[in-house]
N, C-alpha and C positions, 0 to 999 in steps of 0.2 A: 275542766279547770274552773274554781271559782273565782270569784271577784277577786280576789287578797291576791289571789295566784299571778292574776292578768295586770293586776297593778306593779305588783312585784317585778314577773318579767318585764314589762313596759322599763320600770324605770332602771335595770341589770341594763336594757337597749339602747337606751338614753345615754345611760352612763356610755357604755362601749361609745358610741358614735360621738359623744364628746373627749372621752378619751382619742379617737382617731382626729378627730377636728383639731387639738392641740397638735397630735404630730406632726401634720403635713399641712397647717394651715399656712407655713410661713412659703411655701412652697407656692404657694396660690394669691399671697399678697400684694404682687404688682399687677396680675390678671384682671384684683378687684380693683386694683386703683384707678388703673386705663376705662375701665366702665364707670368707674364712681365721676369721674371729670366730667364725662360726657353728659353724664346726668346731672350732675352738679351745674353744669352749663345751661343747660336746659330749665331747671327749675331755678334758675337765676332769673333768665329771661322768659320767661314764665310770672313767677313772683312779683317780680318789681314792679310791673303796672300792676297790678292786683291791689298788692301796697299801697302802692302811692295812690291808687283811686280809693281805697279805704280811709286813707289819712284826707282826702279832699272832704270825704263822710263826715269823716271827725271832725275836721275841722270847721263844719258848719252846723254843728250841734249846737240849741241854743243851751246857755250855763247858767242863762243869766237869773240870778237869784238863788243859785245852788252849787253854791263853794266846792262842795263833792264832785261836782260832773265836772264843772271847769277846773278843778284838779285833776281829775281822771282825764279830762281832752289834753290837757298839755303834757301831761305826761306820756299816754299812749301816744302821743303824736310824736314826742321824743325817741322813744321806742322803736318806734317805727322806721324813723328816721336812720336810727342808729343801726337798725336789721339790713335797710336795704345799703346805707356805705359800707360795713360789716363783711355783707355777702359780695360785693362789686370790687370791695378791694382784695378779697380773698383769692375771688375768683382769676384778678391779674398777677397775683403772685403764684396762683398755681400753677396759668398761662406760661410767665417767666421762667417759674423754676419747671418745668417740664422741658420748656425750649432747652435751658441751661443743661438739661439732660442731672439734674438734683436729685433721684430718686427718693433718698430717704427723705429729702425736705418733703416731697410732693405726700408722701406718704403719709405725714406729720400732718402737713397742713389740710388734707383730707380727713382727718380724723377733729382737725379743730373746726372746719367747716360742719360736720354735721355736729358737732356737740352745740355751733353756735344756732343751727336750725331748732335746738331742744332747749338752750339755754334763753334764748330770744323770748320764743313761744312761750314759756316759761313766765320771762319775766311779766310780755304781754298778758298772761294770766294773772299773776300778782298785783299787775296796776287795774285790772278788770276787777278787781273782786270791790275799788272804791264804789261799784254800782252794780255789781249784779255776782254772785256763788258760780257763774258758770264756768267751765274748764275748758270747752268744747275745743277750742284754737289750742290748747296744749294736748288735745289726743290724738287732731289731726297730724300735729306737727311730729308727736311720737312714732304715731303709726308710719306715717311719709318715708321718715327717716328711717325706721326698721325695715322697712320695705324695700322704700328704693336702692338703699345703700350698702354695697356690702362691708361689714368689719367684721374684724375677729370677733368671738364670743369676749375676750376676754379687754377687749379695747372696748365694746358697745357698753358693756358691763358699767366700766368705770364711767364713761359719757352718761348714761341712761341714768345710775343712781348718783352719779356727782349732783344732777338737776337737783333729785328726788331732795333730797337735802339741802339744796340750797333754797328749794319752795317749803321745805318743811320750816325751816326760819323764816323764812320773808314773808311766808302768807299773814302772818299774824300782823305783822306791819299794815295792810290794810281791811283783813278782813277781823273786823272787832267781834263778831256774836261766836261765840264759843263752839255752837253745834255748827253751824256752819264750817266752820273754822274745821273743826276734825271732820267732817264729811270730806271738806275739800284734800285736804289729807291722806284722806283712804281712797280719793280717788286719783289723785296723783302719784301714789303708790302701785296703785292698778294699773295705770296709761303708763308707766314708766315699766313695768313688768310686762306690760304686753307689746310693748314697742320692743322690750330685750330680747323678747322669747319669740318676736316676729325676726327681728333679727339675726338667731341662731338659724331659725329653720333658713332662713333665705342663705345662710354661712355656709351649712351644711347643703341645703341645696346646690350650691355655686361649686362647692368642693365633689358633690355627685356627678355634676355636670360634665363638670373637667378632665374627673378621672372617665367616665365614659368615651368623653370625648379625644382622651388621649390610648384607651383600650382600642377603639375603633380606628383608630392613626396607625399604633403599631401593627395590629392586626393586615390593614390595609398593606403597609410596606412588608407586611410578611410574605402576604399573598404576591406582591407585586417581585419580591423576590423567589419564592417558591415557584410563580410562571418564567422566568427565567435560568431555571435551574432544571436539569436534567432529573428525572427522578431518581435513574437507575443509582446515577454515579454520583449524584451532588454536585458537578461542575457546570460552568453555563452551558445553554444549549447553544444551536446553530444560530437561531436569532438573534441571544442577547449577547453571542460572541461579537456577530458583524458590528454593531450596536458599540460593542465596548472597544472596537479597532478603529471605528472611525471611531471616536471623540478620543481616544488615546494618539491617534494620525493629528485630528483637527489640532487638539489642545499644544501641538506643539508650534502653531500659529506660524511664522516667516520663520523660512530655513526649515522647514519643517524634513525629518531624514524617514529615510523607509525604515519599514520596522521587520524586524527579523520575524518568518514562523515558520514551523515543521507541521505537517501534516504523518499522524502514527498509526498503522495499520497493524491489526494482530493479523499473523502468518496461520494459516490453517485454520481460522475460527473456528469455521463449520466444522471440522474435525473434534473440534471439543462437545462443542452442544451435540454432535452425532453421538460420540464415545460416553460424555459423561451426563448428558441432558441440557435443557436450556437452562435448567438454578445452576449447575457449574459454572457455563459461559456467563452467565448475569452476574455470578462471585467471579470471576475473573477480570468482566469489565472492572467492577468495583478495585480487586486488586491491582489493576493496572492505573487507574485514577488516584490509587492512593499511591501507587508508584511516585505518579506526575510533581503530584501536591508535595512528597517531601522532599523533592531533588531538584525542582526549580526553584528562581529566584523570586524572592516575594513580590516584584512587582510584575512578573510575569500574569499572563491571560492564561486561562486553561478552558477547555470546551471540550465534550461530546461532540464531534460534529457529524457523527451521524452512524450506525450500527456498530461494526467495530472501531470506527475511525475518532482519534482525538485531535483536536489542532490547539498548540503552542504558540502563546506572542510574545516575544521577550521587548518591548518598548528599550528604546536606548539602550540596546546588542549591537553587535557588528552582525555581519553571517557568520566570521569565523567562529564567534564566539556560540552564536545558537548551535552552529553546525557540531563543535566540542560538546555540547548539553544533549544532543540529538545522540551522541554518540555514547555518552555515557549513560542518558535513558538506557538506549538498545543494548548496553553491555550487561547492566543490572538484571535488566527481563530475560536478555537470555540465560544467562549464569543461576538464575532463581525459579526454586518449586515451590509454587504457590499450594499452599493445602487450603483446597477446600473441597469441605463436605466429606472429611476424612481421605479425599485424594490429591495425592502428589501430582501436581499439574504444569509439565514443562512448556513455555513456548518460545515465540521470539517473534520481533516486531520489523517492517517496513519500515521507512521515515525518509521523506520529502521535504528539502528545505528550502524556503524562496524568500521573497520579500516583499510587502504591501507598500506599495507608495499608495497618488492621489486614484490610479486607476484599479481598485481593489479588486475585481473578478480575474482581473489577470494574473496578481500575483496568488490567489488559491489556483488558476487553473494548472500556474505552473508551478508550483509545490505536488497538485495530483501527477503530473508527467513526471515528476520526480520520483513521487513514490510509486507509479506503476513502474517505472525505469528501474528500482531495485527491487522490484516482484521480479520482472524479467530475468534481472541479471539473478536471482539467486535468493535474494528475501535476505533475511536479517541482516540489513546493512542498510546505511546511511546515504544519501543521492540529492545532489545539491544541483539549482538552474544551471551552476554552475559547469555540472556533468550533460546538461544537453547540448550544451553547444557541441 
């Protein structure tokens, strides 16, 4: 690839990532504002002594017999002045309007904040030029600003080259020698381009940042729901079953009622994985979880709870009402031939019904007594605490 090639690509890549930076920048605007405060805070109280011992400077400069400098001291000393009430009363309006919970004000007034860190430094430049061509304090304040702050490309834009413009008229106001005059110029043009173009990157950096660090979030709550989750069948496992019975038991805080659940065993399992192998029995787990999943109630729990066995929690059920859902599970499964793996696969299920109050091991032990209670009697049928007594 030759040079032409590489600049080309370069700027197709530019392009795209500015392209993308407009999409989703608005997306990421209060993320920058919340940081822009803090910093903005900071280089206030930061600033202000700095300032204000620079203006002690000044102000002991002797003028005497040179009408220039003691224009230049009183003026820069106005300036100066003006910068640090400027940034102090800003700084309590963004205090206020954040308290206020203002968003777009804050939003607003952070954008006028840094334009006044560029337009300041700026002006500082302008009244500097009655005694010396140098710019320095306006590329600090450029850079600073692109730097520390984040804006949009297309906000820093308008800040950065509003200056540029307003020093291309006003230099001349004090700087009279013509070469000088357009150097200062071309370099104010440069500090204001490289303050925008520090800007974007930091724009687009803060936009890379976020989405990574929101890949890495969902990701994380993936994982933290995939360890929850059975692999075979997709429902929770035994863990995050207990897990979701108590805070569904807690959350119902004073007066808190037992919660209905059935315990479901397939009848003859071994017979299947013997007859049609262990991918049949693991497609039939599966078919039987899809059973679960479209015939209860959406706020119903569903679990794996362990080899063939599945456990039901219907929150705010009665028993009779789980005990009816129990029943019409077990009528479905039996009455249906599951195909899989091109075989017609009959069975029929156990089911144990109890109920979970505050002492939770008891109400699973006696749902298992239920459902070994209708192995006993016979298998495919329904067996409620209510049948131990």
């Amino acid at each position: 690839m030759n040079i032409i090639d590489r600049i080309k690509d370069a700027l197709k890549r530019f392009r795209e990532a500015m392209g993308e930076t407009r999409r989703s920048s608005s997306r990421y605007v209060r993320i920058a504002t919340d940081i822009n405060f803090g910093r903005y805070l900071l280089m206030v109280v930061l600033a202000t002594p700095i300032i204000a011992g620079t203006m002690i400077a000044v102000s002991r400069v002797d003028a005497a017999g040179d009408a220039l400098v003691a224009l230049w001291r009183s003026q820069i000393l106005i300036v100066d002045a003006v910068m640090i009430a400027c940034h102090l009363i800003l700084l309590g309006m963004l205090a206020l309007l954040r308290k206020l919970g203002k968003v777009k004000a804050v939003i607003v007034a952070q954008y006028v904040g840094v334009a006044l860190i560029v337009a300041l430094s700026g002006l500082n430049t302008v009244v500097g030029q009655y005694i010396s061509p140098n710019i320095s304090v306006f590329i600090y304040a450029c850079v600073l600003a692109g730097f520390v702050f984040y804006l949009r490309p297309a906000v820093s834009f308008i800040a950065f080259y509003s200056v540029f413009l307003f020093m291309f008229f006003a230099l001349p106001l004090t700087q009279g020698d013509h070469v000088l005059l357009a150097s200062a110029r071309m370099n104010v043009f440069a500090t204001v381009s490289l303050g925008w173009f520090v800007s974007v990157v930091g724009w687009i950096n803060l936009l890379a940042k976020n989405r990574r660090t929101a890949i890495i979030a969902a990701q994380t709550l993936e994982l933290q729901e995939l360890s929850r989750r059975d692999r075979l069948s997709g429902l929770l496992n035994r863990g995050a079953m207990e897990d979701a019975l108590r805070d569904a038991y807690v959350a119902q805080k004073e007066g808190a009622k037992p919660i209905p659940i059935f315990i479901l065993d397939l009848d003859e399992f071994k017979l299947v994985n013997d007859s049609y192998g262990h991918p049949a029995g693991d497609g039939l787990i599966r078919k039987i979880a899809r059973v679960l999943t479209e015939n209860v109630p959406n706020t119903a729990l569903i679990s794996r709870w362990g080899g063939d066995e599945f456990l039901v929690a219907c929150p705010g059920c009665e028993l009779a009402g789980i005990k009816g859902l129990a029943e019409k599970i077990r009528d479905i499964i039996a009455t249906t031939a599951f195909s899989i793996d091109e075989n017609l696969i009959r069975t029929s299920v156990s089911i144990g019904v109890s109920i979970i109050d505050e002492t939770f091991d008891r109400g699973y032990r006696d749902a298992d007594k239920a459902l070994y209670l209708a192995k006993r009697s016979g298998k495919n049928r329904v067996m409620t605490i209510e049948d131990l007594k």
